[in-house]
N, C-alpha and C positions, 0 to 999 in steps of 0.2 A: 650389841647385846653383851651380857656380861658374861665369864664364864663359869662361874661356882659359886657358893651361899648352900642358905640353910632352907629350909621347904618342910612345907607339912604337906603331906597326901591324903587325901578323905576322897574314899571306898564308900559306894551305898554295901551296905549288909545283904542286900537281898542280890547284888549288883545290876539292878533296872539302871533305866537313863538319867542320870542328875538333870532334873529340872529346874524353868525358870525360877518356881518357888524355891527349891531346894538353895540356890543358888543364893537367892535373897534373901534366904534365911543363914546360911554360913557368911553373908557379907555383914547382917544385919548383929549376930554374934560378933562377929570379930571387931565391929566399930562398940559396942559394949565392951569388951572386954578390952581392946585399945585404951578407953576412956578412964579406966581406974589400973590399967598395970604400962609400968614403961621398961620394954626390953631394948636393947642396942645393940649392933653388931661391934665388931671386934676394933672398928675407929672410935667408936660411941654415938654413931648414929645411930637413930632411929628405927626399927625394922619396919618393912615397907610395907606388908601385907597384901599384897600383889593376886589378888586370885584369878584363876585361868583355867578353864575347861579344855581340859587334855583330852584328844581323840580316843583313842580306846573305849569306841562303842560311846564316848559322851558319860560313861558311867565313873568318874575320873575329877574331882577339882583338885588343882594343885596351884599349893599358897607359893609363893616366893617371899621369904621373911629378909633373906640380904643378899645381899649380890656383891660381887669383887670380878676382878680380870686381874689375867696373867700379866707381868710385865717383863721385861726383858733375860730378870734374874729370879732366884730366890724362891722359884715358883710351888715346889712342895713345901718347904719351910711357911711359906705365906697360907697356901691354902691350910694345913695344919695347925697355924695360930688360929687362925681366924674359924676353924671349926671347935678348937679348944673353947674358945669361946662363946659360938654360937648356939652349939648343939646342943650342951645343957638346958639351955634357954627353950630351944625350940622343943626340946621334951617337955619340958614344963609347961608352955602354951599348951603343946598338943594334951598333956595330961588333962588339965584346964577346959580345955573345949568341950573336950571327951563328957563332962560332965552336963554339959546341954546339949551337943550332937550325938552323943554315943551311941542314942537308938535309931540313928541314921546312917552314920556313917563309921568305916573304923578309919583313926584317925592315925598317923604313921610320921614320926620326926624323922629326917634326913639331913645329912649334908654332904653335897655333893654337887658332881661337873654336869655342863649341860651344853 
């Protein structure tokens, strides 16, 4: 598993249990909005859009948009480029989304260790 990247967080408003639909419907969002925008992490890959029902009560999906690992050196200098350049990004999706999930969830850019 990797150890850091960037991640959106989407909170139900009311905070009930993210359901199947719910689920299929922020999947079904994010392969639209995939199709007409291309963001990249900080090699110029691809962001991976990874989504995962995080425990806390099930009420919880959290995106994985890039992932990195530590490597021997350099290990804050690395994570720091790579959020310079990701986290913008993942704002921008998340503002993005916000526009057709908004009255679902609240939607929350990150970057950060895991």
């Amino acid at each position: 598993m990797s150890d850091f990247g960037a991640t959106l967080t989407l909170i139900k408003h009311n905070n009930r249990e993210v359901t199947t639909e719910d689920r299929q419907l922020v999947n079904q969002e994010l392969e639209n909005f995939k199709a007409g925008n291309e963001f990249n992490n900080a090699l110029g890959e691809n962001f991976i859009y990874e989504t995962l029902l995080i425990a806390n009560d099930n009420t919880m999906l959290w995106i994985r948009l890039s992932e990195y690992w530590y490597g021997d050196r350099d290990n804050e200098e690395n994570f720091e480029f790579a959020k310079e350049n990701d986290l913008p990004q993942a704002e921008e999706i998340a503002i993005r989304l916000s526009r057709s999930l908004g009255k679902i969830f609240i939607i929350e850019a990150k970057f950060e260790n895991w």
